[in-house]
Residue frames relative to the residue before (quaternion, step in Angstrom):
aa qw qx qy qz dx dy dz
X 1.0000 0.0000 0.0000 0.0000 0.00 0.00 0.00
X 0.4296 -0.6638 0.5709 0.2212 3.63 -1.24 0.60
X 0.7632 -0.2682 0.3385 0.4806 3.39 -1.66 -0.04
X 0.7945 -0.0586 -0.2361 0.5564 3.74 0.11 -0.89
X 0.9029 -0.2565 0.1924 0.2864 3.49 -1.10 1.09
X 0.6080 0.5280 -0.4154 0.4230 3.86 0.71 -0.27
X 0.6489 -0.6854 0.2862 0.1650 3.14 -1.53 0.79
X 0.5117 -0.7759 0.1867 0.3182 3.69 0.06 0.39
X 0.5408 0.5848 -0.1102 0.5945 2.49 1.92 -1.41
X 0.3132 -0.6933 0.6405 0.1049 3.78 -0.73 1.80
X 0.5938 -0.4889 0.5905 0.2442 3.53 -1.49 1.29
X 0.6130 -0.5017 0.5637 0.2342 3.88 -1.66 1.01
X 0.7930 0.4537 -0.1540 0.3762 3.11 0.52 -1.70
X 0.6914 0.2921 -0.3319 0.5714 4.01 0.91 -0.67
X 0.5211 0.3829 -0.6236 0.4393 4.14 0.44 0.26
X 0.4975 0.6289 -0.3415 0.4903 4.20 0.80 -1.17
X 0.8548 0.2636 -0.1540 0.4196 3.95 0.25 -0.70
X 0.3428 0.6916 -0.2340 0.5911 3.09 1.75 -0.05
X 0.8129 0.3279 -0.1891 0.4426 3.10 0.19 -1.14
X 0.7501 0.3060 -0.4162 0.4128 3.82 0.91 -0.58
X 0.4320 0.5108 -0.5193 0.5317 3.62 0.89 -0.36
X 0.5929 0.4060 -0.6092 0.3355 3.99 -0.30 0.98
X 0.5986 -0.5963 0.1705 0.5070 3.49 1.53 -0.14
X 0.8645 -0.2508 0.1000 0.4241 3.64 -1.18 -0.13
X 0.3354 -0.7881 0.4889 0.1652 3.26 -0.94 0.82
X 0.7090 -0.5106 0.1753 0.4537 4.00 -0.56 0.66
X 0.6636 0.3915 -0.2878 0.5688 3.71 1.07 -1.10
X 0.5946 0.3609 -0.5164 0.4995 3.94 0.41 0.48
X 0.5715 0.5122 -0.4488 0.4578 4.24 0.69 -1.06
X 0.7414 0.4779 -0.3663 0.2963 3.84 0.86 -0.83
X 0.6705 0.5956 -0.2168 0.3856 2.88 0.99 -1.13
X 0.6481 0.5653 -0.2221 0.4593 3.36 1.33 -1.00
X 0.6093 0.4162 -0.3473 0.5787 3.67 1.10 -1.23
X 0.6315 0.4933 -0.5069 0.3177 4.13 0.75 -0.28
X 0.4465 0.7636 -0.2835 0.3705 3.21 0.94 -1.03
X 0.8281 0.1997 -0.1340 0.5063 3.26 0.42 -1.70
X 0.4671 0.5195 -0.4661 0.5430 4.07 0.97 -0.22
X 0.5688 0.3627 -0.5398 0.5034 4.06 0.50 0.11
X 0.8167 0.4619 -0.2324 0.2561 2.95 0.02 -1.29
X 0.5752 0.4464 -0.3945 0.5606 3.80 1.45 -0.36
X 0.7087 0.4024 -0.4288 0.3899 3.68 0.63 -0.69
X 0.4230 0.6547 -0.4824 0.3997 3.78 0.99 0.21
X 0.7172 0.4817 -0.2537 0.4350 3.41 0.58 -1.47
X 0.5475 0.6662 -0.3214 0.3913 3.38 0.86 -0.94
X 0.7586 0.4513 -0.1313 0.4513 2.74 0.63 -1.65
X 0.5366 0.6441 -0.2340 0.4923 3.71 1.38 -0.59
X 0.7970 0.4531 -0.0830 0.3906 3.25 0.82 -1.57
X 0.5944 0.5418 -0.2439 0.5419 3.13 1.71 -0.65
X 0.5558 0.4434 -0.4628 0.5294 3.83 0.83 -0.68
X 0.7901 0.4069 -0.3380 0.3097 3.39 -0.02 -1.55
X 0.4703 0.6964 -0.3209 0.4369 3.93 1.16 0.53
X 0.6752 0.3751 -0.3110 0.5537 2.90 0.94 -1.30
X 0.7800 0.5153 -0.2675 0.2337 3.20 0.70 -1.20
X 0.4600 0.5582 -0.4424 0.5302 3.73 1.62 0.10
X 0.3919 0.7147 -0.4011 0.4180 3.67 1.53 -1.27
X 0.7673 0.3914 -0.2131 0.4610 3.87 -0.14 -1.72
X 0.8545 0.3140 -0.2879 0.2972 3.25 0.42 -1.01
X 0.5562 0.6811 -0.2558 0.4016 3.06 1.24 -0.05
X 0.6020 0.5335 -0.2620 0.5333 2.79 1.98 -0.31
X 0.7704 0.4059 -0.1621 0.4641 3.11 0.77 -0.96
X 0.3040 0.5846 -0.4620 0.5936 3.83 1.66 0.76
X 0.6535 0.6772 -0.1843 0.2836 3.40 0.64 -1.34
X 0.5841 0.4270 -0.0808 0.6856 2.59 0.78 -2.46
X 0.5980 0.3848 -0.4733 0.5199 4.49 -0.57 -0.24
X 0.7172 0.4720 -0.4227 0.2902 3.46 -0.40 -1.04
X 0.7483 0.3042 -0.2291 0.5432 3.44 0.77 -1.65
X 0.5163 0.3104 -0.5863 0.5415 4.39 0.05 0.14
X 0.6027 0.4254 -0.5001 0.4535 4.13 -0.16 0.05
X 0.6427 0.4216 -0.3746 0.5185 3.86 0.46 -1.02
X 0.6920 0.5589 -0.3261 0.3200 3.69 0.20 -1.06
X 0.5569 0.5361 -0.3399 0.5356 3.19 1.36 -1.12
X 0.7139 0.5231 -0.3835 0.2641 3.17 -0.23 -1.78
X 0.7244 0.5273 -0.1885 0.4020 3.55 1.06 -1.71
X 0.6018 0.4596 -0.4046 0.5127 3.56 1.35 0.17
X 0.5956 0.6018 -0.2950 0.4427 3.30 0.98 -1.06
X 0.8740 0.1224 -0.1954 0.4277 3.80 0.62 -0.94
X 0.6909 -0.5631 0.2801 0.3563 3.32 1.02 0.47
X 0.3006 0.7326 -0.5470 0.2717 3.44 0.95 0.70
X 0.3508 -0.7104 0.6028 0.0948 3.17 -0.99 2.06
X 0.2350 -0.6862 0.5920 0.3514 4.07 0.73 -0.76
X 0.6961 -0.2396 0.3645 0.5703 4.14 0.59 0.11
X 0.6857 0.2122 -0.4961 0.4885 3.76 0.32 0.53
X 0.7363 -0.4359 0.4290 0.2894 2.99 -1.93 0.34
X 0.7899 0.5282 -0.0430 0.3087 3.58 0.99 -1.10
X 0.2062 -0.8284 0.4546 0.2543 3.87 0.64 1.27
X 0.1491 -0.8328 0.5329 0.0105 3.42 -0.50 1.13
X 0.5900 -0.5236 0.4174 0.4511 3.84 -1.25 -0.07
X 0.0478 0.8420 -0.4599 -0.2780 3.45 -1.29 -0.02
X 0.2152 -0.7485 0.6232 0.0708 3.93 -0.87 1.01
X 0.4497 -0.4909 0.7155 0.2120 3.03 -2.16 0.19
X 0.0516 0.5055 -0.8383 -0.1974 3.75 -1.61 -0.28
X 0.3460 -0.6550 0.6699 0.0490 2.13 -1.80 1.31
X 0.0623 0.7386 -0.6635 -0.1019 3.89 -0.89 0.49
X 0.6434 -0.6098 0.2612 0.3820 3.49 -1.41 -0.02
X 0.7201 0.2860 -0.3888 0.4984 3.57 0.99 0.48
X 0.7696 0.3251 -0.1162 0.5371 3.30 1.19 -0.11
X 0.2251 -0.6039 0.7483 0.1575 3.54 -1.81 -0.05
X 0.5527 -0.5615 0.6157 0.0068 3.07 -2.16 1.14
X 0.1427 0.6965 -0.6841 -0.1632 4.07 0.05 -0.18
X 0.2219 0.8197 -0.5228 0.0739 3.91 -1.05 0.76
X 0.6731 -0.6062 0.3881 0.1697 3.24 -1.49 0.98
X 0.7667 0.1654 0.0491 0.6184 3.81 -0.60 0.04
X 0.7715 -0.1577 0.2341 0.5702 3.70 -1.33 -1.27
X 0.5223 -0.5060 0.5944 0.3434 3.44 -1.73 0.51
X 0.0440 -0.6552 0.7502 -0.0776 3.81 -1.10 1.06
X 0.3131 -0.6267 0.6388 0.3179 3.76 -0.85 0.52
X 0.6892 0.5770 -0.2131 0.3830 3.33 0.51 -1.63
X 0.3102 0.7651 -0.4066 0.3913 3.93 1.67 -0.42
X 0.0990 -0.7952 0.5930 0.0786 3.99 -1.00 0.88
X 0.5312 0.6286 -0.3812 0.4212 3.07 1.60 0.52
X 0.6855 0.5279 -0.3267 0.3805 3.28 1.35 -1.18
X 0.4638 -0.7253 0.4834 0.1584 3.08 -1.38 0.56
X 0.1792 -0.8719 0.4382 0.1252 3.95 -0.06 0.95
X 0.0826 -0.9049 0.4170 0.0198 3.58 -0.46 1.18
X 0.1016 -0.9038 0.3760 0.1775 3.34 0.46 1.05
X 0.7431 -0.5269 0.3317 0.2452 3.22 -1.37 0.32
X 0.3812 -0.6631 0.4747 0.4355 3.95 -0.56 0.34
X 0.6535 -0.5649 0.2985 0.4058 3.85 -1.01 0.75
X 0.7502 0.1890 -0.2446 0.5845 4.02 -0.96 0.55
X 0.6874 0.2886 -0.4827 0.4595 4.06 0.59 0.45
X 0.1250 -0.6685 0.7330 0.0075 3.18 -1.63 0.91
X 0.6045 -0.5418 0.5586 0.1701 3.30 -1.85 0.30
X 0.1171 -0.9352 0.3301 0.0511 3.43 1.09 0.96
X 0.7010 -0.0830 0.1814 0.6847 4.06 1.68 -0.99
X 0.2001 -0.6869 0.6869 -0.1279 2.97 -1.05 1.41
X 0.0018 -0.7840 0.6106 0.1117 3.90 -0.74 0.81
X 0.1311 0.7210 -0.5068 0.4539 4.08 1.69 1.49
X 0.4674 -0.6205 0.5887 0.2233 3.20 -1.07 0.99
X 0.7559 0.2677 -0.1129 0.5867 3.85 -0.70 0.25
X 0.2073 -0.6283 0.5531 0.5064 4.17 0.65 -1.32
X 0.2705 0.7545 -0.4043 0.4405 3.33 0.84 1.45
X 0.0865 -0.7487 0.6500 -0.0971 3.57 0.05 1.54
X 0.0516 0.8000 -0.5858 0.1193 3.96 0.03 1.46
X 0.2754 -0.6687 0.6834 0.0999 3.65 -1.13 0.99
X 0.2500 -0.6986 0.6338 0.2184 3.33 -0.95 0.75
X 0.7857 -0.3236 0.4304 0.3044 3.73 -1.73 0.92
X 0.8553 0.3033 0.0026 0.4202 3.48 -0.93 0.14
X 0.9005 0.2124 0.0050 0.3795 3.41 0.28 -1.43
X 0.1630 -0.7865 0.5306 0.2708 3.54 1.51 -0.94
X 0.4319 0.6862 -0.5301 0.2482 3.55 0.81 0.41
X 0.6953 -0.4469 0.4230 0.3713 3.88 -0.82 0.43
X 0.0404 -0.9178 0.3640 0.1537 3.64 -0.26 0.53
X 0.5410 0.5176 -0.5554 0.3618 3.08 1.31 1.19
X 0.3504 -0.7080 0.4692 0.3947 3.39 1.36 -0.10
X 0.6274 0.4507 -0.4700 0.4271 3.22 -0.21 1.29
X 0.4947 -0.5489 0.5919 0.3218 3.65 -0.88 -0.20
X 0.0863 -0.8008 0.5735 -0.1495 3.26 -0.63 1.92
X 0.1700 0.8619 -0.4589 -0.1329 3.48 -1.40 0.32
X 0.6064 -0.6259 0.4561 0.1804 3.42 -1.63 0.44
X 0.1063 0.8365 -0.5376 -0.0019 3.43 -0.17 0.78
X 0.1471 -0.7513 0.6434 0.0015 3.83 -0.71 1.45
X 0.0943 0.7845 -0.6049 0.0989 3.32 -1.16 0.58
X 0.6292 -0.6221 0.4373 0.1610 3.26 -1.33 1.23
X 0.1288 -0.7411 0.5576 0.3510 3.77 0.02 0.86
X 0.6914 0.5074 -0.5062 0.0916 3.95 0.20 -0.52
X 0.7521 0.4455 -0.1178 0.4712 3.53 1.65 -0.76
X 0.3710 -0.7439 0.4737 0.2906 3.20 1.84 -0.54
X 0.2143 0.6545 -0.5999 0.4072 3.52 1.40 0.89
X 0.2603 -0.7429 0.6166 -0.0091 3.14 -2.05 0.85
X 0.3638 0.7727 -0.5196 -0.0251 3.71 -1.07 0.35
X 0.3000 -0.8575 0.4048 0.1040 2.93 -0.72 1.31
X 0.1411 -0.7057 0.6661 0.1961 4.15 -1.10 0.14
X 0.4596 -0.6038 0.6512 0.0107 2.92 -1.54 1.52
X 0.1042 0.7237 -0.6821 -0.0160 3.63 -0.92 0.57
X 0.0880 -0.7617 0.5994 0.2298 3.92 -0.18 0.43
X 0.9053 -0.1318 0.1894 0.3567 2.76 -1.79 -0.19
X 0.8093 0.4780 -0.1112 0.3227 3.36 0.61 -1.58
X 0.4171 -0.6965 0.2998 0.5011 3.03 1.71 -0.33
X 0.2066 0.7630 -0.5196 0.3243 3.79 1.13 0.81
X 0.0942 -0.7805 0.6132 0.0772 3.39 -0.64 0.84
X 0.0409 -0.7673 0.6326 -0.0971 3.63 -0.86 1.01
């Protein structure tokens, strides 16, 4: 006992509580940093899909925009600096597109090569030749038929496809 009357001898149980009220012990710091390493490798994993997938579509906006320009430039007569209103077409290849005037020429310094965003390719084309051609005048589809473009993500095997009919309607 002490001067005023209290016992000397400290209780098991308030040194024992003491000690965790100093803060987290090692098998809780693990468990906790595990916890969150799930949960960041989720997002990751989240954030990456939704990439690729802006990836495709972003392609295939792209790829629409320019078969619309091509059209349009058949439709109103856009000579580019020659005298002569001419057709215009895409080639399609699998990492890339061709925008051109008149006939497809690879060797052509006019055309205009548009490559693809990495992991998307041009997977099926149902274009004579892989030739999306606007006819002069009309912008109508010049195989007469209903044609399409499939693009596709190589990492997920996502698809999307563009419809051009007959009329030259791009969908």
């Amino acid at each position: 006992m002490d001067s005023l009357g209290k016992s000397v001898h400290s209780n098991p149980m308030t040194s024992y509580t003491r000690q965790l009220a100093k803060g987290f012990s090692l098998v809780e710091m693990l468990i906790l940093l595990g916890i969150f390493s799930f949960f960041i490798g989720l997002i990751a994993i989240n954030l990456s899909q939704a990439q690729q997938t802006a990836s495709l579509s972003a392609a295939m906006n792209t790829l629409t925009s320019d078969l619309r320009a091509q059209q349009l430039k058949a439709m109103v007569g856009d000579t580019s600096g020659d005298s002569q209103v001419d057709n215009y077409g895409i080639f399609l290849s699998t990492h890339s597109y061709t925008l051109f005037r008149g006939t497809y020429s690879a060797g052509n310094a006019q055309n205009i090569v548009i490559d693809l965003p990495e992991n998307t390719q041009i997977v099926a084309t149902t274009f004579p030749g892989a030739q999306a051609i606007f006819l002069k005048g009309s912008g109508e589809n010049s195989a007469q038929a209903t044609n399409t473009i499939t693009l596709q993500d190589a990492n997920d095997l996502t698809q999307k496809t563009i419809t051009i009919n007959r009329y030259g309607v791009v969908e």
